[in-house]
N, CA, C and O of each residue as an XYZ file, in Angstrom:
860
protein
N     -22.812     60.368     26.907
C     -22.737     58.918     26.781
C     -23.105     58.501     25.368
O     -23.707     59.124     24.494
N     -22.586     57.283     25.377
C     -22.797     56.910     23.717
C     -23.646     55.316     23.966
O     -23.448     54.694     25.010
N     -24.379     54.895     23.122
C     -24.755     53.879     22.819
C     -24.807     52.866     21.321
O     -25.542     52.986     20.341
N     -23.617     51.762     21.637
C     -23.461     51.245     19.840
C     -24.201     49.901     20.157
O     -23.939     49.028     20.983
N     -25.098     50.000     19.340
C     -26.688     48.759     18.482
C     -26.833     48.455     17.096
O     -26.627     49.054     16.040
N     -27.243     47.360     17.430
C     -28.131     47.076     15.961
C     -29.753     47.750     16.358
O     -29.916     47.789     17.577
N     -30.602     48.123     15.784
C     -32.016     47.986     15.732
C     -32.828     47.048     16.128
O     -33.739     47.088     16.955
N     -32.275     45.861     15.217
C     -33.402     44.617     14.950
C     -32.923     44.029     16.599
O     -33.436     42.955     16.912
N     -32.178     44.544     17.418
C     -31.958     43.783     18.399
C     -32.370     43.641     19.709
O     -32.241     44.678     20.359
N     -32.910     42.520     20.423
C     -34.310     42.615     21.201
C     -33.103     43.348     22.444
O     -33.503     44.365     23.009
N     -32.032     42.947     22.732
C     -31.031     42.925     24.397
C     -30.772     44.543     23.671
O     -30.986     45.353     24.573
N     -30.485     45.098     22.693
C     -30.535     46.146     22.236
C     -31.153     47.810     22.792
O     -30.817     48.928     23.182
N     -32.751     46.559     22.328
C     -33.771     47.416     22.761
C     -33.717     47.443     24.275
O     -34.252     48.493     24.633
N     -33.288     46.719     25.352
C     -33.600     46.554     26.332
C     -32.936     48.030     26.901
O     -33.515     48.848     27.615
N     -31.712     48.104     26.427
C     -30.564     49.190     26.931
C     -31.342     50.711     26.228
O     -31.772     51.499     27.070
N     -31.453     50.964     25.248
C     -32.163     51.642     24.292
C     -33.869     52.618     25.070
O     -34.388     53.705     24.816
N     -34.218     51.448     26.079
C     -35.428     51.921     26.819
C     -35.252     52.510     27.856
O     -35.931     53.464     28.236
N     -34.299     52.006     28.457
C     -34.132     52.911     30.026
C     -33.687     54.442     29.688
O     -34.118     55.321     30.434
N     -32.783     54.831     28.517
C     -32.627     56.223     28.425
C     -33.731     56.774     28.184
O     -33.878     57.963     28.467
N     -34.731     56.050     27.621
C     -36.379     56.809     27.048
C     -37.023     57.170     27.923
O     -37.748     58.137     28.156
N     -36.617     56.058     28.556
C     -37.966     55.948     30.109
C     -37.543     56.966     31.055
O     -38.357     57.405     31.868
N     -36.007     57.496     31.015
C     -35.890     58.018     32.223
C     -35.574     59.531     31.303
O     -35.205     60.444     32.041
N     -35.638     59.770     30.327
C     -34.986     61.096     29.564
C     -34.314     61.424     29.747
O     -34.161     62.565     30.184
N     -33.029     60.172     29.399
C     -31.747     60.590     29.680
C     -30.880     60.740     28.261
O     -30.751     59.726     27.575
N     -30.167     62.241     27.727
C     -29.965     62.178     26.598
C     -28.414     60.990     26.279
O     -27.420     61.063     27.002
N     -28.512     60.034     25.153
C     -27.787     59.349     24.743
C     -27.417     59.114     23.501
O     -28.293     58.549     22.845
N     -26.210     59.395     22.809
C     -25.923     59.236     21.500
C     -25.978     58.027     21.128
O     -25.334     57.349     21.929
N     -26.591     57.170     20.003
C     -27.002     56.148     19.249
C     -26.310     56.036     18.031
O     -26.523     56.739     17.043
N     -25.070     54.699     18.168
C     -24.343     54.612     16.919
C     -24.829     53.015     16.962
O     -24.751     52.135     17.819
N     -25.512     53.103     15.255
C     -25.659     51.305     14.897
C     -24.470     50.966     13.778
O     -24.243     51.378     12.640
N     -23.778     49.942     14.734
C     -22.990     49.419     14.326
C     -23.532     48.569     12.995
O     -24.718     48.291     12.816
N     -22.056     48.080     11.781
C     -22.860     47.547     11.062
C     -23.069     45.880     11.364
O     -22.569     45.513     12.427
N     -23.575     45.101     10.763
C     -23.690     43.768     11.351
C     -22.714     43.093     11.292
O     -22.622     42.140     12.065
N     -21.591     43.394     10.280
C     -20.401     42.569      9.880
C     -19.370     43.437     10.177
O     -18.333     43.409      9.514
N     -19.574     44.417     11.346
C     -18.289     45.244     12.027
C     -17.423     44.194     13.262
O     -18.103     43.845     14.227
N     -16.418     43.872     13.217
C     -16.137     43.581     14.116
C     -14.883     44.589     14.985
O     -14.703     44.703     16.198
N     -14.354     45.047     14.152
C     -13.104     46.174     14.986
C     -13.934     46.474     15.553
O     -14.082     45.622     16.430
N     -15.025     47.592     15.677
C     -15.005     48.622     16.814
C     -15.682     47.827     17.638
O     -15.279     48.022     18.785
N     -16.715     46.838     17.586
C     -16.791     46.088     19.307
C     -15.445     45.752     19.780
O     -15.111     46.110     20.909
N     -14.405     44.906     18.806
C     -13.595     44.038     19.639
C     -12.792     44.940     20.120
O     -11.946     44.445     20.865
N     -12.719     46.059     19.991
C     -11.271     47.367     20.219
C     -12.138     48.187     21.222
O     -11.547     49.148     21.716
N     -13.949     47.911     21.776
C     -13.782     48.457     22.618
C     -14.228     47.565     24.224
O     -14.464     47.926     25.377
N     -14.175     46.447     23.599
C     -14.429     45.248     24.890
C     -14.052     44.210     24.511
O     -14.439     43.207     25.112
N     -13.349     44.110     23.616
C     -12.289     42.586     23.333
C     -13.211     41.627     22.439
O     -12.693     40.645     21.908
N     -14.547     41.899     22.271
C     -15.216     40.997     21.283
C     -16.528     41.643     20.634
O     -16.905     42.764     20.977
N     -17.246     40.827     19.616
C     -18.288     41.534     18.616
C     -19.392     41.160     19.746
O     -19.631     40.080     20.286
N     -19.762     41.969     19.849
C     -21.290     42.201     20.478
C     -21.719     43.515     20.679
O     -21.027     44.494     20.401
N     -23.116     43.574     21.269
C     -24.037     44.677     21.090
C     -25.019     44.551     22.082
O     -25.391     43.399     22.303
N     -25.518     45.437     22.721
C     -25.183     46.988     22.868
C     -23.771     47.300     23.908
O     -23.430     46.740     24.950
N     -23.370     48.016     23.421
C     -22.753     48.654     24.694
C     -22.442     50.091     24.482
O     -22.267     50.816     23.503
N     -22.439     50.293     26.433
C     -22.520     52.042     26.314
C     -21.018     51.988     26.450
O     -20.291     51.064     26.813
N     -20.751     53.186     26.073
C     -19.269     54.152     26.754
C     -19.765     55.066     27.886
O     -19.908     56.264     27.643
N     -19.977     54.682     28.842
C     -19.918     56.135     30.020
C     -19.724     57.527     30.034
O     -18.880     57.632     29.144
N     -19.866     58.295     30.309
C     -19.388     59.477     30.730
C     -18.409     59.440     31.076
O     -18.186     60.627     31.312
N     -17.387     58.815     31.360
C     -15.719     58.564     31.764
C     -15.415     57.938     31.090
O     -14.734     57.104     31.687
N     -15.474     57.569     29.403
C     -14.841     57.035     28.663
C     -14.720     55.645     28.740
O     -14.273     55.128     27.716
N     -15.071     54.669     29.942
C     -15.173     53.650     29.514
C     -15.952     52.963     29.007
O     -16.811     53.718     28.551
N     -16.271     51.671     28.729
C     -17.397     50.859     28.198
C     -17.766     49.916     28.662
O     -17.004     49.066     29.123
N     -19.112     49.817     28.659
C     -19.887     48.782     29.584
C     -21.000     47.736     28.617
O     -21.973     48.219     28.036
N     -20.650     46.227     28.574
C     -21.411     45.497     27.562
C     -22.806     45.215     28.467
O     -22.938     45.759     29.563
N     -23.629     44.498     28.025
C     -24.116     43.481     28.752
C     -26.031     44.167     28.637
O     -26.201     45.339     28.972
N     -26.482     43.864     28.465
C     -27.752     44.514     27.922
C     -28.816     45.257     29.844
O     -29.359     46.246     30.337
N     -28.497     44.033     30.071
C     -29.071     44.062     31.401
C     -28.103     44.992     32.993
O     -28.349     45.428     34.117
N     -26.873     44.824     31.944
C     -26.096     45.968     33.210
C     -26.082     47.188     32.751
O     -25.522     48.016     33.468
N     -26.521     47.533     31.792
C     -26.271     48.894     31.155
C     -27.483     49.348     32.327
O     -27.287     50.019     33.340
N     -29.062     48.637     31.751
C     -29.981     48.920     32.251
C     -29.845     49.197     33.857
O     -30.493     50.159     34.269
N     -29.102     48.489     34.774
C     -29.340     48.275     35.993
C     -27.813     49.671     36.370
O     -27.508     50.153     37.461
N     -27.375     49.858     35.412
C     -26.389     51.233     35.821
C     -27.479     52.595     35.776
O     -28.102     53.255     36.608
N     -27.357     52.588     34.725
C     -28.379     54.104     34.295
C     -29.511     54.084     35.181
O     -29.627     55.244     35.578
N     -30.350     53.414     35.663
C     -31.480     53.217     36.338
C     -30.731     53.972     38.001
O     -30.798     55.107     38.471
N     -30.242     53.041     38.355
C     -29.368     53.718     39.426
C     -28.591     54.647     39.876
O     -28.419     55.009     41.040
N     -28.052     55.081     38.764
C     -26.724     56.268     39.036
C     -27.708     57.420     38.334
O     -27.108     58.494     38.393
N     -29.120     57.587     37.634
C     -29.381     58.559     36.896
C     -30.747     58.732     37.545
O     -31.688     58.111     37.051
N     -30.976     59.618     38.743
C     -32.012     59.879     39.087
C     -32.528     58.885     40.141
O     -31.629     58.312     40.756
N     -33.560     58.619     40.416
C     -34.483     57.739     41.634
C     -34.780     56.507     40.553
O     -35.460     56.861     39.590
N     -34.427     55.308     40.571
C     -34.698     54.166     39.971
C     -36.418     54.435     39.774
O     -37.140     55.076     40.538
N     -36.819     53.728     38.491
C     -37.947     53.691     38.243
C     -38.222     52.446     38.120
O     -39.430     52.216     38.061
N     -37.422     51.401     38.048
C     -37.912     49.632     37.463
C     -38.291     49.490     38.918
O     -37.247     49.289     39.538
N     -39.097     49.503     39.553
C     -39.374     49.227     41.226
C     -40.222     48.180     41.261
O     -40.304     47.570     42.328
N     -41.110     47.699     40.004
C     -42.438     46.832     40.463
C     -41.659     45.524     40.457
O     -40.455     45.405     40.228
N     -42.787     44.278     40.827
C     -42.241     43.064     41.295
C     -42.376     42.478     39.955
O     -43.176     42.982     39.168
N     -41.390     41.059     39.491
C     -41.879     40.440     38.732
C     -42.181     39.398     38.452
O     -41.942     38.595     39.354
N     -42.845     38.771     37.145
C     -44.079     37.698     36.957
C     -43.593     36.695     36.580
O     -43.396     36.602     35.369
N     -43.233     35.615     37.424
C     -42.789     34.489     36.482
C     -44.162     34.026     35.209
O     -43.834     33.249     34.313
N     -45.069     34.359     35.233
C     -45.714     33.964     34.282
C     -45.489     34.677     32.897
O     -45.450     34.190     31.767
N     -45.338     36.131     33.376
C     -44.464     36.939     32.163
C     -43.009     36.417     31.453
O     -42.881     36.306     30.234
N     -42.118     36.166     32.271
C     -41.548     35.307     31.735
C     -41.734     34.057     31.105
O     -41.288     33.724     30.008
N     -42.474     33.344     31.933
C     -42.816     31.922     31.137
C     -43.463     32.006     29.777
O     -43.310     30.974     29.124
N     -44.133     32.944     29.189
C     -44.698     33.333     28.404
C     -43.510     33.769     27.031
O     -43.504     33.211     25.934
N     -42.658     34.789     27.421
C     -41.598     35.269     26.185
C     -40.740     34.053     26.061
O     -40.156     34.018     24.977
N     -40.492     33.045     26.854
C     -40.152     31.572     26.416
C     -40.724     31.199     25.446
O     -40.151     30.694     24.481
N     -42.403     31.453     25.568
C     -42.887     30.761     24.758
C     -42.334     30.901     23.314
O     -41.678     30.136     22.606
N     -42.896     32.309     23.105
C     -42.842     33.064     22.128
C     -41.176     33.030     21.510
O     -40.894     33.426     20.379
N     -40.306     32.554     22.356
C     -38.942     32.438     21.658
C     -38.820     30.914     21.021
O     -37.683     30.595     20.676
N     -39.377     30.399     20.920
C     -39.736     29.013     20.313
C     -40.207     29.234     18.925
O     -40.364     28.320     18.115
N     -40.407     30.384     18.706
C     -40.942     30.664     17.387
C     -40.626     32.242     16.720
O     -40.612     32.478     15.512
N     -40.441     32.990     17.533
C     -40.380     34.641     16.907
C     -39.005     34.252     16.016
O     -39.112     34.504     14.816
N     -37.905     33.749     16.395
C     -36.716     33.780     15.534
C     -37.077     33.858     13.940
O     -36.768     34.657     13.056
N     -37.679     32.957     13.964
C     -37.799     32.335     12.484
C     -38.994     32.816     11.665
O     -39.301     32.235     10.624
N     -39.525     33.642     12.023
C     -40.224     34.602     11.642
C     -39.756     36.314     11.282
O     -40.124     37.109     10.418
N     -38.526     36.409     12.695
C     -38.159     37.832     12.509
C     -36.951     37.503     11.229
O     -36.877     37.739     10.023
N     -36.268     36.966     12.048
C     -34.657     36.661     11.300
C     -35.103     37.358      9.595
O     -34.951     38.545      9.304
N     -35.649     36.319      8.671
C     -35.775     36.711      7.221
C     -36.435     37.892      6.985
O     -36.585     38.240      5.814
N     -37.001     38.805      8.182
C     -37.721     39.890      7.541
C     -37.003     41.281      8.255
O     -37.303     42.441      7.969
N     -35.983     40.854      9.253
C     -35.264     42.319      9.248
C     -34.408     42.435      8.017
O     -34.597     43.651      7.966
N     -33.747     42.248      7.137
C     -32.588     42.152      6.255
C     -33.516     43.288      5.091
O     -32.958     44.116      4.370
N     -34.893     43.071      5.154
C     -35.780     43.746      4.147
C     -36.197     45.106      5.040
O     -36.906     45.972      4.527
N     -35.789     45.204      6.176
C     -36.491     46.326      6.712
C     -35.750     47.648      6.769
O     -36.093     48.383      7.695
N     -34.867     48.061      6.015
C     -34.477     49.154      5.782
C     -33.292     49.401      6.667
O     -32.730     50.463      6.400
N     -32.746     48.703      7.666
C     -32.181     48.964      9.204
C     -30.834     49.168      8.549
O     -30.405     48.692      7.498
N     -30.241     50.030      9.462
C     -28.830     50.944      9.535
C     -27.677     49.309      9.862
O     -26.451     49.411      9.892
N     -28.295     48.163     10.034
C     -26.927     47.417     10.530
C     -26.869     46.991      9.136
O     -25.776     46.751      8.624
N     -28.186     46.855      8.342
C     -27.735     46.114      6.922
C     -27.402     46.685      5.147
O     -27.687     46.274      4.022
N     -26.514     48.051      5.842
C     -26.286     49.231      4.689
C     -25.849     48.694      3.740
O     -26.077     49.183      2.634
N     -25.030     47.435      3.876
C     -23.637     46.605      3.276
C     -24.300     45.703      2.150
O     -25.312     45.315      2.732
N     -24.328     45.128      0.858
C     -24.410     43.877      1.229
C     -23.898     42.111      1.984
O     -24.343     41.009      2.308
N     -22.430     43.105      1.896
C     -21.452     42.327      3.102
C     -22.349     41.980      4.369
O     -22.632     40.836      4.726
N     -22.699     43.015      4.914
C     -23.216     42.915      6.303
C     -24.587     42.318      6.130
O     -24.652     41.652      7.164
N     -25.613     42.140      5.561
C     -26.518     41.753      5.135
C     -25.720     39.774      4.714
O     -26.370     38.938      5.343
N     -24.936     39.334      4.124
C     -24.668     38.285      3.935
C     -24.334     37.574      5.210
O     -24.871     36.514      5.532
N     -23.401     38.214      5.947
C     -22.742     37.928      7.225
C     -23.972     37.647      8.176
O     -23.765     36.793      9.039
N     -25.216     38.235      8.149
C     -25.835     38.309      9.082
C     -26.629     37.055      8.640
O     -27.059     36.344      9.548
N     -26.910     36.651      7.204
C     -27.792     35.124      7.151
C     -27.084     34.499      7.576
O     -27.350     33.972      8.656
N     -25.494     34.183      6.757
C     -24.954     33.233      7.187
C     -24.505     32.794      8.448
O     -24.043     31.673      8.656
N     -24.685     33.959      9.547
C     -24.222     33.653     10.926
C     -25.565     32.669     11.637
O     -25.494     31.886     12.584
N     -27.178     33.172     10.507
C     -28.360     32.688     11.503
C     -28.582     30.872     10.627
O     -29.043     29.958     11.311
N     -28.235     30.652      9.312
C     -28.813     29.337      9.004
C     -28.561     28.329      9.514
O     -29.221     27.440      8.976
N     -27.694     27.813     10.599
C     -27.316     27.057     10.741
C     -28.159     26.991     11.661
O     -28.570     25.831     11.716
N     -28.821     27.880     12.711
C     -30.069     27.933     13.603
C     -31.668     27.717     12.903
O     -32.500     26.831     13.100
N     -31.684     28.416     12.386
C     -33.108     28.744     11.709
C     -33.461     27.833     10.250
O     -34.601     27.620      9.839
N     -32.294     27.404      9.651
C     -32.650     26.894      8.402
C     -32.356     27.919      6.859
O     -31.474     28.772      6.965
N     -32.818     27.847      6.001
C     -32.345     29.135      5.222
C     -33.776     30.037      5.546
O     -34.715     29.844      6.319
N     -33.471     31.072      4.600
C     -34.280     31.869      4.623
C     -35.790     31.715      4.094
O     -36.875     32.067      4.557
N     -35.459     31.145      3.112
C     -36.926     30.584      1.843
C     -37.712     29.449      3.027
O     -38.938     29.545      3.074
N     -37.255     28.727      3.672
C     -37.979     28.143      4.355
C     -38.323     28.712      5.486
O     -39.354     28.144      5.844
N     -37.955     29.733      6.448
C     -38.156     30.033      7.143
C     -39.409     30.960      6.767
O     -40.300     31.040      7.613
N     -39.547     31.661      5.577
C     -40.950     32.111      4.934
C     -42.036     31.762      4.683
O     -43.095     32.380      4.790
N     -41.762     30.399      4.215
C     -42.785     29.097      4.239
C     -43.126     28.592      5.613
O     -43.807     27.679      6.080
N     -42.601     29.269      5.926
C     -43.305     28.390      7.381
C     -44.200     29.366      8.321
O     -44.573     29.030      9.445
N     -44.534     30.769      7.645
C     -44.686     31.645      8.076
C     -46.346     31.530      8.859
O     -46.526     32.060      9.955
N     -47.245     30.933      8.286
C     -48.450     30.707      8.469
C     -48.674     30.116      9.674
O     -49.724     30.409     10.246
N     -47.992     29.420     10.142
C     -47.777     27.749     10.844
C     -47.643     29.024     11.963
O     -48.560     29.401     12.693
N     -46.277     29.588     11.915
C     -45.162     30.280     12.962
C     -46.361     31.531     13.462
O     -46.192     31.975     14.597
N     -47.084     31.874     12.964
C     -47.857     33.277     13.154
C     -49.121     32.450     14.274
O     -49.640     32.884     15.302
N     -49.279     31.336     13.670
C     -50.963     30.861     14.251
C     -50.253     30.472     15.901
O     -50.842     30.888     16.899
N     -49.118     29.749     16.021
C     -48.654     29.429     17.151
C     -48.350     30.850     18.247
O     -48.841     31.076     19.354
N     -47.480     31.554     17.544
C     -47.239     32.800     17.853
C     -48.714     33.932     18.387
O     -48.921     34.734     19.297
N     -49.302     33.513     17.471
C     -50.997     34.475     18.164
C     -51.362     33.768     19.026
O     -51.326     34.450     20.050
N     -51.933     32.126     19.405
C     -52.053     31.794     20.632
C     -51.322     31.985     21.986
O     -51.882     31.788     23.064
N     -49.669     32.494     21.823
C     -49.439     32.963     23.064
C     -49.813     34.278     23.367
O     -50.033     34.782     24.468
N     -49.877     35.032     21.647
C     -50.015     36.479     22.294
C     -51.602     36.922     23.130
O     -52.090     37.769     23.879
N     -51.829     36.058     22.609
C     -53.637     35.681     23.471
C     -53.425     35.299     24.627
O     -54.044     36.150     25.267
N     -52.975     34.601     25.375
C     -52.416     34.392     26.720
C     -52.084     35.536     27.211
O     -52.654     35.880     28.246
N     -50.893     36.598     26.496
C     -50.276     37.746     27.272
C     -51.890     38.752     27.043
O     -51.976     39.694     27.831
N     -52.319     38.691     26.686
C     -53.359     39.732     26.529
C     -53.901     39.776     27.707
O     -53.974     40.887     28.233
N     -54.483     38.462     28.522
C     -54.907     38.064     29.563
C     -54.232     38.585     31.066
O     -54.857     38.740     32.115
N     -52.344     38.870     30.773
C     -52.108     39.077     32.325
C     -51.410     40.308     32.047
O     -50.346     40.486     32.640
N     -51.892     41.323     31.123
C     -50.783     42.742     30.720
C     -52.227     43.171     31.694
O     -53.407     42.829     31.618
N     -51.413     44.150     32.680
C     -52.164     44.825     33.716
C     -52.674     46.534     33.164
O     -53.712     47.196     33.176
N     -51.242     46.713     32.707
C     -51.619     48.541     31.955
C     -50.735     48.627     30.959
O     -49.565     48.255     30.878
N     -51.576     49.264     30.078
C     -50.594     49.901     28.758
C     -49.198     50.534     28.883
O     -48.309     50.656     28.040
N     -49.267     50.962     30.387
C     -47.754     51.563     30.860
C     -46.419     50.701     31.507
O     -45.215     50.915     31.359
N     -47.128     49.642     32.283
C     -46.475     48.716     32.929
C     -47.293     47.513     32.954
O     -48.297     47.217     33.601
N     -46.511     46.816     31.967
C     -47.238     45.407     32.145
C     -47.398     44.432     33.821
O     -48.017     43.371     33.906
N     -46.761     45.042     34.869
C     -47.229     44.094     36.144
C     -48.121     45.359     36.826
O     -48.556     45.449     37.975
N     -48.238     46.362     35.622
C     -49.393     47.582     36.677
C     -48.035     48.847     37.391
O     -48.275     49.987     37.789
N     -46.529     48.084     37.349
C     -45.785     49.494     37.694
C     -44.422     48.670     37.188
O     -44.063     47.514     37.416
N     -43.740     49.867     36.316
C     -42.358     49.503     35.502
C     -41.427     48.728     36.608
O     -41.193     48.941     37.798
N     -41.035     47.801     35.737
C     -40.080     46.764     36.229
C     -39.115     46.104     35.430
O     -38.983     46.759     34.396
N     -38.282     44.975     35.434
C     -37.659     44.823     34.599
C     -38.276     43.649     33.895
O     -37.549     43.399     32.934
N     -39.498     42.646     33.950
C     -40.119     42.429     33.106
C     -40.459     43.180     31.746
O     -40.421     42.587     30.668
N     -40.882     44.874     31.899
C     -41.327     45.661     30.902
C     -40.124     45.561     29.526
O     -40.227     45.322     28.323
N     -38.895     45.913     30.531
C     -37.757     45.871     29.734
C     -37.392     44.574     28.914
O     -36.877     44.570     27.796
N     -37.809     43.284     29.793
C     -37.668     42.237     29.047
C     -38.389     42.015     27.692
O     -37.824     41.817     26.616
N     -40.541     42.119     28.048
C     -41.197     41.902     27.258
C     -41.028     42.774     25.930
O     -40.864     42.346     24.788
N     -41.123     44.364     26.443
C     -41.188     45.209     25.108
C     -40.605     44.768     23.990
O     -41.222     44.714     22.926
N     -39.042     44.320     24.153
C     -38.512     44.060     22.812
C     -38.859     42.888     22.343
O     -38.581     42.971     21.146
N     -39.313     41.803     22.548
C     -39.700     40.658     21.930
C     -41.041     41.323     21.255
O     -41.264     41.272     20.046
N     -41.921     41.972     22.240
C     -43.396     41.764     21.144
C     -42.950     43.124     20.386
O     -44.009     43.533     19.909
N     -41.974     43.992     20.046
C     -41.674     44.736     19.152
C     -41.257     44.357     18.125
O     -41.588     44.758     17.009
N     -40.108     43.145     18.524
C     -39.777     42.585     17.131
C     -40.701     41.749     16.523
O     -40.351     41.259     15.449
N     -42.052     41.404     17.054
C     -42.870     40.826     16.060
C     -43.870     41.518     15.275
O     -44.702     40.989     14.538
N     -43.617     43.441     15.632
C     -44.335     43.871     14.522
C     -43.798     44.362     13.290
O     -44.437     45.109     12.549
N     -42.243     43.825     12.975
C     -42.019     43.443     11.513
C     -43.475     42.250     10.545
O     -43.743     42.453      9.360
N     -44.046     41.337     11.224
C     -44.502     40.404     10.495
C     -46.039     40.764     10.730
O     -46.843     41.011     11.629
N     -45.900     40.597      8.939
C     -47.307     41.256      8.159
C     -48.343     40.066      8.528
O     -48.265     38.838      8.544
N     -49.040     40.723      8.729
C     -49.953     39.203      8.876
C     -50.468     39.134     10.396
O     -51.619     38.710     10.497
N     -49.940     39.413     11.380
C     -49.757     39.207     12.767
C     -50.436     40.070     13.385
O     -50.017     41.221     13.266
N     -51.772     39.854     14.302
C     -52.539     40.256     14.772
C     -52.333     40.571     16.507
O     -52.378     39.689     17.364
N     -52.154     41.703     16.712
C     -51.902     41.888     17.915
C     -52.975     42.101     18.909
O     -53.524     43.203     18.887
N     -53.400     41.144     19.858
C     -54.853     41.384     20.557
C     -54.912     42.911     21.124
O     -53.815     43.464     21.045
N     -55.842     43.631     21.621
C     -55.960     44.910     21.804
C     -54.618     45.592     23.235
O     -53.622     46.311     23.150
N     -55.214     44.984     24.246
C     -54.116     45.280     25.289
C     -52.769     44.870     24.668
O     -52.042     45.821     24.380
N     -52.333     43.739     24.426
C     -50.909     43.841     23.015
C     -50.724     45.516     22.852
O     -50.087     46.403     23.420
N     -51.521     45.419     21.906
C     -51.431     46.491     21.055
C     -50.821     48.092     21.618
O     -49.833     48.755     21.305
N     -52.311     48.374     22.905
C     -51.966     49.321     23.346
C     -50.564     49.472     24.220
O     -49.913     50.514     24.292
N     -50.215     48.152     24.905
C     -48.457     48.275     25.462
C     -47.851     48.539     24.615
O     -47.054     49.443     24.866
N     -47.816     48.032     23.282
C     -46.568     48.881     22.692
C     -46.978     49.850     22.320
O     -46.302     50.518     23.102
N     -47.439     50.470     21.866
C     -48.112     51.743     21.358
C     -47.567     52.525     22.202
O     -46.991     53.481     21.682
N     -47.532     52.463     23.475
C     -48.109     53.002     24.963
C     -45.963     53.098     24.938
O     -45.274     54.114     24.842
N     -45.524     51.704     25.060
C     -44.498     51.707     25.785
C     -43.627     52.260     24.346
O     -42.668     52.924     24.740
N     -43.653     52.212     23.247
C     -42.879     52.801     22.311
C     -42.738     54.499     22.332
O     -41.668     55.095     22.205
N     -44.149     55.173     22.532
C     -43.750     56.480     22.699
C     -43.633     56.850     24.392
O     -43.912     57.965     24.833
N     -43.174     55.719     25.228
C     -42.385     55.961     26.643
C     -41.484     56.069     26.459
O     -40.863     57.089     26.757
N     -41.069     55.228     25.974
C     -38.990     54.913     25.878
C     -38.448     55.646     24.349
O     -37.287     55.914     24.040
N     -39.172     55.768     23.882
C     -38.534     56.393     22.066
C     -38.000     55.538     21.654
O     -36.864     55.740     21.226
N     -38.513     54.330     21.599
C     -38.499     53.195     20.341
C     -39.183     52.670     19.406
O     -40.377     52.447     19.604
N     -38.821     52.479     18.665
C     -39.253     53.081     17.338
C     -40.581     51.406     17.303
O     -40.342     50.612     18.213
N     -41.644     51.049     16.462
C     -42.063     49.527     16.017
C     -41.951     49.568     14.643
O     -41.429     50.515     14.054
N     -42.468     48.474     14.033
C     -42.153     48.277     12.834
C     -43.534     48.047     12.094
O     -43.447     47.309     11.113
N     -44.709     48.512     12.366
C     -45.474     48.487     11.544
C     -46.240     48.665     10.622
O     -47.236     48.082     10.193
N     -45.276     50.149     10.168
C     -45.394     50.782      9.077
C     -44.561     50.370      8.252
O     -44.269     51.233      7.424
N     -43.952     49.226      8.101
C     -42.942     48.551      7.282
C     -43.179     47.016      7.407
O     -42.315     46.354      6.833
N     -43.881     46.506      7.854
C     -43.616     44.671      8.050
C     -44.011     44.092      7.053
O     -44.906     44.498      6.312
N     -43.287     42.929      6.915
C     -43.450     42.023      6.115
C     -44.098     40.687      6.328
O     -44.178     39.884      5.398
């Protein structure tokens, strides 16, 4: 099986974890950010992730990849129940992570932004959301202090370093990639239980964090 991603990408990561979690071997091609043939030639449009199967076809959708492989590859492991408060929470945090991550993946070394084509394509697809880039930097102080008061909240209902409801579910899959993509940003203090879930859930699934590089 094959898997084509960006990195910096949270629905990415989501697909990206279940092969980790379950040790299932999968080839990893990151597309570049300003590719559009090979998504649209292999599901009619640009997006990311999607697998190719073992039978040659291809399957988009971040959350069906997950809910295939889980099922067809062994005894499902996402079994625990989940938290609407966990959710209510990465809401939060999406009120603000954008504009914090957005300007600091382009600096992080990542395989989608080899180009400077693809690197241009990728601001200009986000300013019209986020604002430009220079301001979205300036605002970085503001965006971090808001951003640590929720992560102080999640500190409060993460049950285990292995499974945030205490047994893998598809919450885990949801949360991991959001509080992964906020350890691009320098500055950002992750309360201890934080900390140890990703720590914990990065060398589960073999995904990579970013905090030997953030900005």
């Amino acid at each position: 099986m094959k898997l084509y991603i960006y990195e910096h990408c949270p629905f990415c990561v989501r697909a990206r974890m279940i092969f980790g979690l379950k040790h299932i071997p999968v080839e990893q091609h990151v597309l570049l950010s300003d590719d559009f043939k090979t998504p649209e030639k292999m599901i009619g449009k640009k997006m990311a992730p999607i697998l190719q199967k073992a039978d040659g076809s291809y399957m988009p959708e971040s959350l069906d990849i997950v809910e295939y492989i889980d099922n067809n590859y062994g005894q499902p492991i996402l079994t625990g129940a989940k938290s609407p408060q966990i959710a209510d929470l990465i809401k939060q945090l999406q009120q603000y992570d954008y504009k914090l991550e957005i300007p600091r993946y382009i600096k992080l070394g990542l395989a989608e932004f080899a180009t400077q084509s693809a690197i241009d394509y990728f601001i200009n697809s986000k300013v019209a959301k986020i604002g430009s880039i220079d301001e979205c930097l300036a605002q970085s102080e503001n965006l971090i202090l808001a951003v640590s008061e929720i992560l102080n909240q999640f500190d409060a209902v993460i049950v285990s370093q292995n499974a945030c409801n205490g047994e893998l579910s598809l919450d885990d899959i949801c949360l991991f990639p959001v509080l992964r993509n906020l350890t691009c940003v320098k500055g950002l203090t992750f309360p201890p239980k934080i900390k140890a879930y990703l720590l914990s859930m990065a060398e589960d699934s073999g995904v990579d964090l970013f905090f030997d590089r953030a900005i």
